[in-house]
Structure formats: C-alpha cells, structure tokens
C-alpha positions as CSV (number, residue, x, y, z in Angstrom):
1,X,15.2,109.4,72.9
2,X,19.0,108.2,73.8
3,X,19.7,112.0,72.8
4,X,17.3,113.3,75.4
5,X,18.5,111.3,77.9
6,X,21.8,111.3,77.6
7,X,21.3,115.3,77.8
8,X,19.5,115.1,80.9
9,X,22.6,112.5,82.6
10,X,24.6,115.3,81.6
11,X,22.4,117.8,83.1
12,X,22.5,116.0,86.3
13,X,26.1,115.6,85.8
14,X,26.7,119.6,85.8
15,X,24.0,120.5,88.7
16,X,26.0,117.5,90.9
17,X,29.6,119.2,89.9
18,X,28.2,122.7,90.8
19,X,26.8,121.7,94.0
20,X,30.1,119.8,94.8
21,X,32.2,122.6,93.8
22,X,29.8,125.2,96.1
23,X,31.4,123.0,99.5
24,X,34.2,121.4,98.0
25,X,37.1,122.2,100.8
26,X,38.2,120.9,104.1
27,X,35.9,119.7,106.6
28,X,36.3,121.7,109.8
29,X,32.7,119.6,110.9
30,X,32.3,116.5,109.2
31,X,28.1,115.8,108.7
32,X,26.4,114.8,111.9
33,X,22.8,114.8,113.6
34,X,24.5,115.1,116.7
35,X,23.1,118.9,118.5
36,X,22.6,120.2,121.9
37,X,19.2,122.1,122.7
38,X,19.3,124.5,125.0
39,X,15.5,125.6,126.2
40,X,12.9,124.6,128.9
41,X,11.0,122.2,126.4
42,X,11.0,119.4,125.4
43,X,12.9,117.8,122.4
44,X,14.3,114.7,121.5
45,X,16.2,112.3,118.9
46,X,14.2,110.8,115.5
47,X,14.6,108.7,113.0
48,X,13.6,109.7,109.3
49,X,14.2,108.3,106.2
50,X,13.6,111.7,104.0
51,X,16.6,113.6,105.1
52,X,20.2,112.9,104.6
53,X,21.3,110.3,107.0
54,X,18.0,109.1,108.2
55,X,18.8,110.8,111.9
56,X,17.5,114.2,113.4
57,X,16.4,116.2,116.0
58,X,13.1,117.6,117.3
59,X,12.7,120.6,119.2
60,X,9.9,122.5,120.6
61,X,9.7,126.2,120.7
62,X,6.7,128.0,122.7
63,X,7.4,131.1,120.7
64,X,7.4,133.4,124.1
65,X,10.4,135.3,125.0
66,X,13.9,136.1,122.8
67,X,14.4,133.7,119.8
68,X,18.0,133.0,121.5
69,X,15.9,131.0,124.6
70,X,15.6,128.0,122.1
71,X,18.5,127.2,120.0
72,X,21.1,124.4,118.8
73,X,24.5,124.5,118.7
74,X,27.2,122.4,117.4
75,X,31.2,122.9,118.0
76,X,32.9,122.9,114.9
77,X,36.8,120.7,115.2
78,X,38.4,122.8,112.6
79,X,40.5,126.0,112.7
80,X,39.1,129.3,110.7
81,X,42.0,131.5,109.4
82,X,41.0,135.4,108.7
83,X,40.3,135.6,104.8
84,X,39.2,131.7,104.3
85,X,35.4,131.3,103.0
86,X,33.9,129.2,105.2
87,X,30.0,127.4,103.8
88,X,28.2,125.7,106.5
89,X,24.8,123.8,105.9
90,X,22.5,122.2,107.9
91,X,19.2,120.1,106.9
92,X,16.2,121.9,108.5
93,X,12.2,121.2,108.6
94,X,9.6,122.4,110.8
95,X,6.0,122.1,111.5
96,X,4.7,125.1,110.3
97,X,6.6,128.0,108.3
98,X,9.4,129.7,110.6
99,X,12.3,131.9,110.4
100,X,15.3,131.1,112.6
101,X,18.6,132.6,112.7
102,X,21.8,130.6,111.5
103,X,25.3,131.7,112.8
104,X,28.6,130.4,113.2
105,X,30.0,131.9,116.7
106,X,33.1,131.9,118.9
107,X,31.7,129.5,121.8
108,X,33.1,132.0,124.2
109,X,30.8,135.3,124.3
110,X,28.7,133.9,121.1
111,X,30.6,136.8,119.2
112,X,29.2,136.5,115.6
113,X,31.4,135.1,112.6
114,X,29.0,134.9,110.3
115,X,25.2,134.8,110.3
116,X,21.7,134.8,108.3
117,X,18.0,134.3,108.9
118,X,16.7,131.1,107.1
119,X,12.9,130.5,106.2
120,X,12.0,127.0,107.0
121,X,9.4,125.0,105.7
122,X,7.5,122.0,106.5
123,X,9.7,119.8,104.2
124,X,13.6,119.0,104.8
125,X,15.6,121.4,103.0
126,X,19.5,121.7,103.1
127,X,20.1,125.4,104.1
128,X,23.9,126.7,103.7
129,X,25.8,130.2,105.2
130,X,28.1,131.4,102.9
131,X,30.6,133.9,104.7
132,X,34.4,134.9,104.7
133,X,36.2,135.1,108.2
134,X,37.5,138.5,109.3
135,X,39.7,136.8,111.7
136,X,41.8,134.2,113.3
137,X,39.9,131.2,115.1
138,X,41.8,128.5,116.5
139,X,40.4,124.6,116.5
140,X,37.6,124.1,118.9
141,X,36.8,128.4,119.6
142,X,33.9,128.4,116.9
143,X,30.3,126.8,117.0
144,X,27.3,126.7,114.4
145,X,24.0,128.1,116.6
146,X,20.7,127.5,115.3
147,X,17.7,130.3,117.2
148,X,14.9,129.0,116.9
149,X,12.5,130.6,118.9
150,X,10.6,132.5,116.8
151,X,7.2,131.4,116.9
152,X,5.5,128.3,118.4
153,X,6.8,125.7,116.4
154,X,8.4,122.2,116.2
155,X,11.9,122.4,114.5
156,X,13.7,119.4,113.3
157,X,17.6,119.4,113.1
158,X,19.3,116.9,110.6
159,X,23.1,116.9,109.4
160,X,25.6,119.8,110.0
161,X,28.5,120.3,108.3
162,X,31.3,122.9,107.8
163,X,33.5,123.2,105.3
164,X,36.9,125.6,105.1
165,X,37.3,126.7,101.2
166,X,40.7,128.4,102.1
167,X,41.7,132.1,101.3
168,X,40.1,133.9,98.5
C-alpha cells in the first residue's frame, strides 16, 4: 500500500514538473481575470469557485454576424523578440459546446502573431497557444484576442497568462 502510494506522489510529482516545465519562462502577462468585451450584448463579472482564481467573465454571443463582433482581448506588458516561443493560456467554459478562435495580435491592425481555434466545453478547462514569433514586438504592441462569436452561446473568461520561453 505505502509502495502504491508513494508511486502515485511521484506520479503527481512528474505530471506537476511537466506541466511547469511546458510554461516555465518570463511572464510577459502575469494571470488575471481582467478582459475587455467588445460586442452589443451583454456581459459581465462573476465569481466562481471552480476555476483558477475564483474570478471570471461572462459574455454573450447571439451567434449572427462574423465571429470577430464578440471577442476579448487583453494587452500583454511584455516584449516578444523574433525566435522566442511564446505559450499563452487562458481558462475557458461555455454554456453549450463552441469553437472560438484564440490569437495573440499586434493591437495596432490586429496583425496575427500566432493563433488557433479551441473547442470549449461546458466545464472550465485551461486552453494554451503554443507558437514561436517571427518578429520583433516591443512591450505594450501585442494583445491576446479571444472570438467568440461563433454560435449563440454564453462564454466565460477566467485567468490569462503569457509567458516568454526565450529563443529556441
């Protein structure tokens, strides 16, 4: 029995290091809750206990028009130099299955640094874009967008973060 769980501490011990090791680096955006929606409808700050931090927000998508007319975005402080890899990760839920696209952007022109579509569920779940910058970006010039208009849905938006894992 002490065998056994002792191999499943050490288990836990691994998964933890690997997940570390997969944002360890600078923080160019240091974890927050803290978005700004851009869309007609409605949405609003809520507390909940089941994802990191216990803070999020709600937004409402009518699911008519370009999946761009409903989105979050959140500047990121740090500078982005060409060859770093760059992991950003936000915690996402939503009232019904969606798909919304995730991008870091320059926050002049919305000029793509990296991007992916996400699948979201109706439970929290930590979703991360993995990507290696093909050029210069000084502190402040970059953002993390979130589209969410994809369907008629309710999207909540927890924690953001960004980390810079340097050069490859």
């Amino acid at each position: 029995m002490k065998i056994q769980a002792a191999l499943l501490a050490a288990g836990g011990l691994m998964l933890a290091s690997a997940a570390f090791a997969q944002t360890a680096g600078a923080p160019i955006l240091a974890a927050t809750a803290d978005w700004t929606i851009y869309s007609a409808g409605p949405h609003k700050s809520v507390d909940d206990a089941k994802v990191e931090g216990g803070k999020a927000v709600e937004a409402q998508a009518p699911g008519t028009g370009g999946i761009w007319e409903v989105g979050a975005i959140r500047p990121i402080d740090g500078a982005i130099a060409k060859g770093d890899h760059v992991v950003a990760s936000v915690w996402v839920k939503s009232d019904v299955p969606a798909k919304v696209v995730f991008r870091v952007e320059t926050r002049t022109a919305a000029a793509r640094v990296g991007e992916r579509s996400i699948d979201i569920g109706t439970d929290w779940s930590q979703q991360t874009l993995d990507f290696v910058a093909t050029d210069n970006y000084p502190a402040g010039a970059t953002q993390v967008a979130l589209l969410l208009n994809s369907g008629k849905q309710t999207i909540d938006l927890g924690p953001v973060s960004v980390v810079d894992k340097g050069g490859n």
